[in-house]
C-alpha angles and dihedrals in degrees: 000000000000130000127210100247087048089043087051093036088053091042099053102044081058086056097045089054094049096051086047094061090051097041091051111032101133091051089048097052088045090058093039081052107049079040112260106263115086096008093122125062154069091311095053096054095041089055096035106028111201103007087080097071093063084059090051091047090052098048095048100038086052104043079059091061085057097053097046092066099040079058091055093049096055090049089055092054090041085057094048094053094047083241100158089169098062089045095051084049095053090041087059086043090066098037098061092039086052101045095049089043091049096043086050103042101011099179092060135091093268088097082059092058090051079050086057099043095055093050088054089051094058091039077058106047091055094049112104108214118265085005105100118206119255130233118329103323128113093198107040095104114039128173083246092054093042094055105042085048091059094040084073114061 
């Protein structure tokens, strides 16, 4: 089952790759055309100067796309099995990697990724351990709920 912060997690790392193959779609034919392995590195800059840059930036700007993802997949997991824990360190994990990449290139999406670890901080924060939270909603299982729902029985 998804959660919003891995729906929005997955979501954006989609959007962060497509906008990289647009971006960056000279670096990325240069590399297609001299055939993809080896096409990066210390011999290329020394022979083409600053066309290798482009190539960096491309490769960088696209891995993140990828992990992105990967992270919304793990706080989705994290979601399913009720692992607050998982979700709060990925949620760390965001933070710092936005705010370094938005002190150092401040017009830029990383304000987007401490956006999406806060929202993962509060998803965590309302996630009663071992009770996953249900659908898209961030608020459908709350530690009130949880336990007014076990005082009962």
């Amino acid at each position: 089952m998804a959660s919003r912060t891995g729906f929005l997690l997955i979501l954006t790392g989609v959007g962060h790759s497509l906008v990289g193959l647009v971006i960056f779609h000279q670096p990325l034919v240069a590399i297609a055309r001299d055939g993809v392995l080896a096409t990066i590195g210390p011999h290329v800059v020394e022979g083409l100067g600053n066309n290798d840059m482009g190539r960096e930036a491309a490769f960088w700007f696209l891995l993140y796309g990828p992990i992105l993802c990967l992270q919304g997949q793990i706080a989705n997991h994290a979601v399913a099995r009720g692992d607050a824990a998982i979700l709060r360190l990925l949620a760390w994990n965001l933070l710092a990697t936005g705010a370094a990449g938005a002190a150092i290139m401040p017009v830029s999406g990383f304000w987007l990724v401490i956006g999406l670890a806060l929202l993962a901080f509060r998803q965590a924060a309302r996630i009663v351990p071992g009770i996953p939270l249900r659908g898209w909603s961030v608020g459908t299982q709350t530690r009130s709920a949880a336990s007014s729902s076990t005082s009962h029985r």
